[in-house]
MIZAKE-653523 format. One record per residue: x, y, z of N, C-alpha, C, CB in turn. Coordinates in pm, whole numbers. Glycine has a CB too. Layout:
n.px X n.py Y n.pz Z ca.px X ca.py Y ca.pz Z c.px X c.py Y c.pz Z cb.px X cb.py Y cb.pz Z $
...
//
This chain:
n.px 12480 n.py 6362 n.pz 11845 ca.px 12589 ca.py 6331 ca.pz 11937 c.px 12539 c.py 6232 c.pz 12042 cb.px 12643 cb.py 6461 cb.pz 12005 $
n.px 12599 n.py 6134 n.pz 12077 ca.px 12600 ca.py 6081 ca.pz 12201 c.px 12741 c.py 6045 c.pz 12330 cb.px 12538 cb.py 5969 cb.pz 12157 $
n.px 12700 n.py 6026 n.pz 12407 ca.px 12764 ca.py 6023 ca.pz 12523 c.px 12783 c.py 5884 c.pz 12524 cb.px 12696 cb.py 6083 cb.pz 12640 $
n.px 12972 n.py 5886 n.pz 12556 ca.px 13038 ca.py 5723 ca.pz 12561 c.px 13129 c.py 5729 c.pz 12722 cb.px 13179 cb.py 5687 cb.pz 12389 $
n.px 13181 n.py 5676 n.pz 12772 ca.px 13275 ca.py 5658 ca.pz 12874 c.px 13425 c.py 5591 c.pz 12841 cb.px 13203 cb.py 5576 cb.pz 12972 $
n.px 13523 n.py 5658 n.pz 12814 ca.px 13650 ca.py 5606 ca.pz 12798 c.px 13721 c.py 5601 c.pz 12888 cb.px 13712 cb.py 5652 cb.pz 12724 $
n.px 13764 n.py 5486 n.pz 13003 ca.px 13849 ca.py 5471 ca.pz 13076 c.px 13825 c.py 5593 c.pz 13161 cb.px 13969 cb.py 5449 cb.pz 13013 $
n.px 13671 n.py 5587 n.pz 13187 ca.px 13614 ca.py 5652 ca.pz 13334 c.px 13587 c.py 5836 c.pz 13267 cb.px 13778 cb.py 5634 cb.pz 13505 $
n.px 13640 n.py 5843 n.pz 13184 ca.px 13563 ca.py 5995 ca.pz 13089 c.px 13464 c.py 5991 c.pz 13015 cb.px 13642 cb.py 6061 cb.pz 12984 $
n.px 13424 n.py 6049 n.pz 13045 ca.px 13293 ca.py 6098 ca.pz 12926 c.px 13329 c.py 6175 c.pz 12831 cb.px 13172 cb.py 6181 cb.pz 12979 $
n.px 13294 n.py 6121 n.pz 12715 ca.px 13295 ca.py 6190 ca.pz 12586 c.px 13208 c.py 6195 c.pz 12538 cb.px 13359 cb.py 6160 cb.pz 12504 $
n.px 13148 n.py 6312 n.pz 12448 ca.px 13043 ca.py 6368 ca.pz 12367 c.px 13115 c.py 6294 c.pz 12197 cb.px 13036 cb.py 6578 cb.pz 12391 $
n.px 13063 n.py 6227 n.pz 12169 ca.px 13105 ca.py 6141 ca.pz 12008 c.px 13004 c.py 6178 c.pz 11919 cb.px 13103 cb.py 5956 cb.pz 12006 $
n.px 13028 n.py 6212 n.pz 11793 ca.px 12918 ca.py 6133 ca.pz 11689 c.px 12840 c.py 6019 c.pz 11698 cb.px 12972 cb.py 6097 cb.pz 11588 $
n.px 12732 n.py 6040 n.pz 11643 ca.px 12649 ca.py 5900 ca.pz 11655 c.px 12665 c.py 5825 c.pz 11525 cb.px 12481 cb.py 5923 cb.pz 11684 $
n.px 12661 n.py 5697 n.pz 11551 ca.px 12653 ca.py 5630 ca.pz 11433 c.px 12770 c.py 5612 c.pz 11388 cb.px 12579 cb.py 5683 cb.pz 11344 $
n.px 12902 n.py 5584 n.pz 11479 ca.px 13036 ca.py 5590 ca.pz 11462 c.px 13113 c.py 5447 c.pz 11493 cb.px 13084 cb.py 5703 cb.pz 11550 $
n.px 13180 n.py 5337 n.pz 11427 ca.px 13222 ca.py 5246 ca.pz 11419 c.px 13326 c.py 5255 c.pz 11591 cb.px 13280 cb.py 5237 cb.pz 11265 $
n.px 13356 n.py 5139 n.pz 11670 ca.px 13474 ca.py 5132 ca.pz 11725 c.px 13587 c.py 5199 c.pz 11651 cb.px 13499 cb.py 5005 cb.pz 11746 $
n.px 13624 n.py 5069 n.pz 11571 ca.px 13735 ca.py 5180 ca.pz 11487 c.px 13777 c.py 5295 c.pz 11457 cb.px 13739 cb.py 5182 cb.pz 11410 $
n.px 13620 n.py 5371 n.pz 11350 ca.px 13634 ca.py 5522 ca.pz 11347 c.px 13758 c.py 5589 c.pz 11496 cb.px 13441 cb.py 5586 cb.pz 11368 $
n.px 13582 n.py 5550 n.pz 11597 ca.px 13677 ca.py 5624 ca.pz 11685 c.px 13813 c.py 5614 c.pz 11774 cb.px 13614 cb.py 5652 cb.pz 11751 $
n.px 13854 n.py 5507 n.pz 11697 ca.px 14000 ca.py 5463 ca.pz 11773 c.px 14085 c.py 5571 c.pz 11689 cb.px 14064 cb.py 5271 cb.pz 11748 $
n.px 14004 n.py 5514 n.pz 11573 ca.px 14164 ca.py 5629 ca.pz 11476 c.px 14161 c.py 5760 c.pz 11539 cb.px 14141 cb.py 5681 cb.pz 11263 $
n.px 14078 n.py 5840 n.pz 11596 ca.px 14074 ca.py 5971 ca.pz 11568 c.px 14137 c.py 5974 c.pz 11733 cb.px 13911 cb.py 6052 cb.pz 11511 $
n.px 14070 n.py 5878 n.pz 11823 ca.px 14141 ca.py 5894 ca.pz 11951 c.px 14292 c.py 5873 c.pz 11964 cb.px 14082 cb.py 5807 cb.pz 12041 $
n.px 14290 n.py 5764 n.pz 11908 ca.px 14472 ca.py 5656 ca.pz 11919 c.px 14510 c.py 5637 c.pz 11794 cb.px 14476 cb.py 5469 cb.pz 11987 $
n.px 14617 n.py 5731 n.pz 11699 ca.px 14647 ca.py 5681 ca.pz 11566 c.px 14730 c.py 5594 c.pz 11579 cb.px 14692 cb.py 5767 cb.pz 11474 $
n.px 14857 n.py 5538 n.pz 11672 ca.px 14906 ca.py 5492 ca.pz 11657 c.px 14814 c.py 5330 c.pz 11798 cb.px 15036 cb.py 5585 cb.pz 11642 $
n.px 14777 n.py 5216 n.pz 11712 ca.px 14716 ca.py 5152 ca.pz 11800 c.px 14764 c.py 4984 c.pz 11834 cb.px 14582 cb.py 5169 cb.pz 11754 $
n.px 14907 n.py 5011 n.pz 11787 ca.px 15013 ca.py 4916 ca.pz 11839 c.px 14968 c.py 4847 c.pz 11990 cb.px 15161 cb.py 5007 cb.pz 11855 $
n.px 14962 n.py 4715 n.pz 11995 ca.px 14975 ca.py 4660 ca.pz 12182 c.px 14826 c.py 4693 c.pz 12290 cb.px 15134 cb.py 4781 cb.pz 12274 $
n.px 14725 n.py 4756 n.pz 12227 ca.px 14615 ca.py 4762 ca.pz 12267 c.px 14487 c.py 4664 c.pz 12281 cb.px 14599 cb.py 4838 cb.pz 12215 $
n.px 14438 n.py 4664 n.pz 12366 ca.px 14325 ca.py 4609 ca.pz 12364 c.px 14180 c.py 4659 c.pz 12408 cb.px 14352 cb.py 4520 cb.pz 12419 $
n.px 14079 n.py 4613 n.pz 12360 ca.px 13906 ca.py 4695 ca.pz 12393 c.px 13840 c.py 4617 c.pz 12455 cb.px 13800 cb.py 4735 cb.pz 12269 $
n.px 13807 n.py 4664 n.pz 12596 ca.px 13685 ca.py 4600 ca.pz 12642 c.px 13580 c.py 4712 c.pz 12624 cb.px 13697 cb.py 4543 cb.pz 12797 $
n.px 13441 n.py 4658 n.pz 12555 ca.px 13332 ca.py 4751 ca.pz 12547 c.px 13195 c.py 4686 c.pz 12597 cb.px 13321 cb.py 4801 cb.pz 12399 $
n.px 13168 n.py 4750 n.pz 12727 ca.px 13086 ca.py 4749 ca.pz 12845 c.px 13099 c.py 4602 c.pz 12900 cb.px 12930 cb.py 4793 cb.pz 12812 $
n.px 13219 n.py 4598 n.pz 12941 ca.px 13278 ca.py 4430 ca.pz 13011 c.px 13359 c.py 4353 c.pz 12933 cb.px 13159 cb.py 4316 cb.pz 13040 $
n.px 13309 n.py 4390 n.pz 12812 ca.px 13335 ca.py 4210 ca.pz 12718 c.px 13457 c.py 4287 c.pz 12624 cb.px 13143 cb.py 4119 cb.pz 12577 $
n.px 13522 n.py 4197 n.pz 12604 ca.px 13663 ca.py 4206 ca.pz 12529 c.px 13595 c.py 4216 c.pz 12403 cb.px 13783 cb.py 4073 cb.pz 12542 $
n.px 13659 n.py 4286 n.pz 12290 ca.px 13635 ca.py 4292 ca.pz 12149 c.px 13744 c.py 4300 c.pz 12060 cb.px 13558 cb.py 4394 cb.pz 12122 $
n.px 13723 n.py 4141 n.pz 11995 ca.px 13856 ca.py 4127 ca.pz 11908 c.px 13826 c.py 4243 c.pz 11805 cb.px 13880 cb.py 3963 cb.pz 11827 $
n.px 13996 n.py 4256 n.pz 11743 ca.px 14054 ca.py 4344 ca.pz 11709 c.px 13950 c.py 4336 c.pz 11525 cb.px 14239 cb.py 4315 cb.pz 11740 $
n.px 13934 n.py 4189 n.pz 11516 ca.px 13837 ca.py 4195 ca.pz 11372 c.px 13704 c.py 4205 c.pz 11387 cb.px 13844 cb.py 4073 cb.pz 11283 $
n.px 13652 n.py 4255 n.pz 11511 ca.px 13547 ca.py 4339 ca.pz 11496 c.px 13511 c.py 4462 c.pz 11497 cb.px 13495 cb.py 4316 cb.pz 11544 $
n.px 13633 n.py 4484 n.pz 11537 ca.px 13630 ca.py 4674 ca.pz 11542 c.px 13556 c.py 4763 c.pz 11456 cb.px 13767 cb.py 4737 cb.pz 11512 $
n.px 13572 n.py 4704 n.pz 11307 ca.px 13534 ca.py 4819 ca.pz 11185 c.px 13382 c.py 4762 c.pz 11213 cb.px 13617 cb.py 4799 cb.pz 10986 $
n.px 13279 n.py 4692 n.pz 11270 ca.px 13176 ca.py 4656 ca.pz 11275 c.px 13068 c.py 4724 c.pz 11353 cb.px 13196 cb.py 4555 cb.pz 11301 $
n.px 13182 n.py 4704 n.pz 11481 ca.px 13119 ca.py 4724 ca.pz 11636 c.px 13089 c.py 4871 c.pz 11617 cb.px 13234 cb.py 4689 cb.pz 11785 $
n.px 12948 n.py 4938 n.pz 11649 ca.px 12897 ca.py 5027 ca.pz 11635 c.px 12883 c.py 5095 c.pz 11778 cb.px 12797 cb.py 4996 cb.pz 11563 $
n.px 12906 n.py 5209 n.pz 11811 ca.px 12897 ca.py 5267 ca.pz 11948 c.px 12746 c.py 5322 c.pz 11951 cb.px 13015 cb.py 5390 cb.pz 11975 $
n.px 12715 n.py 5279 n.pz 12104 ca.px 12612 ca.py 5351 ca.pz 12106 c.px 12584 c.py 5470 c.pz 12216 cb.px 12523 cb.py 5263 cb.pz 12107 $
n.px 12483 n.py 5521 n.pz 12259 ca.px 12456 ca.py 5576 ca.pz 12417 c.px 12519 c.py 5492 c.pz 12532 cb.px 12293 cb.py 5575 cb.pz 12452 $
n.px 12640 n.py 5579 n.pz 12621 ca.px 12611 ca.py 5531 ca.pz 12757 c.px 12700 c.py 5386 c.pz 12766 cb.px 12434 cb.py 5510 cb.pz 12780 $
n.px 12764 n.py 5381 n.pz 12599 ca.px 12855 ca.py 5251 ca.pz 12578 c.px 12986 c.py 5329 c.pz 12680 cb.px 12903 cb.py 5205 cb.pz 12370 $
n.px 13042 n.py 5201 n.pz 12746 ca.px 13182 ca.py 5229 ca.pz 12855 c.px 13235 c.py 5132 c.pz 12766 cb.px 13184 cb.py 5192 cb.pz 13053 $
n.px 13346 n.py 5195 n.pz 12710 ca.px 13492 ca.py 5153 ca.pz 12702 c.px 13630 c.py 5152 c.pz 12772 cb.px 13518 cb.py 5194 cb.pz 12626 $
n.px 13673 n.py 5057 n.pz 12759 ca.px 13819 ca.py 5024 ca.pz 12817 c.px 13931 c.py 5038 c.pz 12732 cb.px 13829 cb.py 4888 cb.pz 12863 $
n.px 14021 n.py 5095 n.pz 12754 ca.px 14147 ca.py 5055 ca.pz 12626 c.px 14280 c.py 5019 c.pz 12749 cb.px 14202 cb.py 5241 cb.pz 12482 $
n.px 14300 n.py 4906 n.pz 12717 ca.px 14454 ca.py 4838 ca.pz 12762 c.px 14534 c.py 4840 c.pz 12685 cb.px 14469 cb.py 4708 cb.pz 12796 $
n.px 14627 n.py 4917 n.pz 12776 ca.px 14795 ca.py 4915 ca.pz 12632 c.px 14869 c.py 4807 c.pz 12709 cb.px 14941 cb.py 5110 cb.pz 12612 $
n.px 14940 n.py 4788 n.pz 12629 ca.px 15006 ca.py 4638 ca.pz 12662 c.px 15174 c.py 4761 c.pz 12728 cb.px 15034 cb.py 4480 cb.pz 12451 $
n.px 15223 n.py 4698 n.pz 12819 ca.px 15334 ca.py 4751 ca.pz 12870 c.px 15468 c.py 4680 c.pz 12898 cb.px 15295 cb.py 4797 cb.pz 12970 $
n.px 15571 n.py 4661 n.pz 12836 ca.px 15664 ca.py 4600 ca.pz 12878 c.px 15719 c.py 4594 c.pz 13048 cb.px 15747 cb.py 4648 cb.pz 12794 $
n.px 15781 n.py 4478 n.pz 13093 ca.px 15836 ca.py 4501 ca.pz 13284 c.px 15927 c.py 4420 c.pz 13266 cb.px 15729 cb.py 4451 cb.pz 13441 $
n.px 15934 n.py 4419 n.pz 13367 ca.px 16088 ca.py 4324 ca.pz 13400 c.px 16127 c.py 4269 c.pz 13542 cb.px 16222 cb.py 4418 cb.pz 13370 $
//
């Protein structure tokens, strides 16, 4: 197991777990989102790549309609 930061939480994850993986299991539906992981934006075609590690801080932005 290691320890990640999601939008200021700590989570206990599997190690050795893709971005992706853990989007699906966090966010199934992942319509209008976006990832910053530890600052830096990460396009959406790197996800199945990008490997989490220790102490990695993630961001997730949902996109929101206004008016």
């Amino acid at each position: 197991m290691i320890q990640i930061s999601v939008n200021n939480n700590i989570q206990k994850i599997e190690a050795n777990i893709t971005l992706a993986s853990f989007l699906e299991k966090l966010l199934p539906n992942q319509n209008g989102i976006a990832i910053a992981l530890n600052e830096q934006v990460v396009p959406q075609s790197n996800w199945q790549v990008q490997k989490l590690v220790e102490n990695d801080q993630i961001l997730i932005i949902t996109a929101t309609q206004g008016g």
